[in-house]
C-alpha positions in Angstrom: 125.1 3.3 60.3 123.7 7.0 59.1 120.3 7.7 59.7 120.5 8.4 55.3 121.9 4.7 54.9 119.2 3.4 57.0 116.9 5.3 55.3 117.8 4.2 51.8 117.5 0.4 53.5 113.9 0.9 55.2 112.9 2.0 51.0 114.2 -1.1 49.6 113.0 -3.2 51.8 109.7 -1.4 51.8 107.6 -3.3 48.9 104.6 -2.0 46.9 102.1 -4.3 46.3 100.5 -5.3 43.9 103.9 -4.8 41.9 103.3 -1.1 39.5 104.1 -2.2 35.4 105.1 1.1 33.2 104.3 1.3 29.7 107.8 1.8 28.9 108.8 -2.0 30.6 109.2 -0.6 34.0 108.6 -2.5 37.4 108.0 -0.9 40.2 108.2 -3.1 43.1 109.6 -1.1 46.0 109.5 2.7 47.3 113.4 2.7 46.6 112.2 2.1 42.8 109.9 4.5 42.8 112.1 6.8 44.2 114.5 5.9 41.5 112.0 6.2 39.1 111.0 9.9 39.9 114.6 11.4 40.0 114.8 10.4 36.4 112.1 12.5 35.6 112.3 16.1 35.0 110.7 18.3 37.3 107.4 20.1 35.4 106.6 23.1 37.8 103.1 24.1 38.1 101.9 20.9 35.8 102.3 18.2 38.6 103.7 17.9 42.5 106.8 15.5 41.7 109.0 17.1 43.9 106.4 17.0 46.5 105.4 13.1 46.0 109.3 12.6 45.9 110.1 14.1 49.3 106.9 12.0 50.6 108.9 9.0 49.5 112.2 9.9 51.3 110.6 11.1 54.4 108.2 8.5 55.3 109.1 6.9 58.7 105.5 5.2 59.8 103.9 2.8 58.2 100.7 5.6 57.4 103.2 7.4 56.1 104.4 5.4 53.9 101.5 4.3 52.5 100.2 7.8 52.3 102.9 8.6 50.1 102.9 5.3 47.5 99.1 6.8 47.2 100.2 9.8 46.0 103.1 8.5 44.2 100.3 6.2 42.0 98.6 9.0 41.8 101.1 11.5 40.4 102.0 7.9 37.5 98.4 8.0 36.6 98.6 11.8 35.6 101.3 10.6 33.9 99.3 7.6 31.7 102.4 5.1 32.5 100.8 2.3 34.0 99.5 -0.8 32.9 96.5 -2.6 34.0 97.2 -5.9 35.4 96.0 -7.6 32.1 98.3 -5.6 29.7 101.3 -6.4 32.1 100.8 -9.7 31.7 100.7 -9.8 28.3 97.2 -9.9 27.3 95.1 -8.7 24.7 92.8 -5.9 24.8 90.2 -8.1 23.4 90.4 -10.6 26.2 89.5 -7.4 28.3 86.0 -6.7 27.4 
């Protein structure tokens, strides 16, 4: 096996927890889907580091590393105003918030 196949198996099998819900029905629930996530998005230079965050992703081989990187990656989605808070995802009300 290619050190690129085993790399695209270490992200799927690399889980982010707790599990990311987008506005726009998204889950996020591995660093393969956020990798997958990111590509779709067009790249904004000098308004945010995507490309950066998205090499993070692909490059991480330790366990700090990895981490390090879904950091940044929640980081760069809450510039973006895409995720939900855990009560939203779930389907609850604002209201029930407060």
């Amino acid at each position: 096996m290619g050190w690129l196949q085993h790399s695209k198996s270490d992200r799927a099998s690399c889980p982010i927890e707790p599990e990311l819900y987008l506005r726009d029905g998204q889950i996020i629930r591995t660093v393969a889907d956020a990798v997958v996530y990111m590509r779709a998005h067009e790249v904004r230079p000098g308004v945010d580091n995507r490309d950066e965050v998205l090499h993070r992703l692909e490059r991480a081989c330790t366990a700090m590393e990895r981490q390090s990187a879904i950091e940044a990656f929640l980081a760069w989605l809450d510039g973006l105003d895409v995720l939900l808070t855990p009560r939203k995802a779930a389907g609850e009300s604002e209201i029930a918030e407060r």
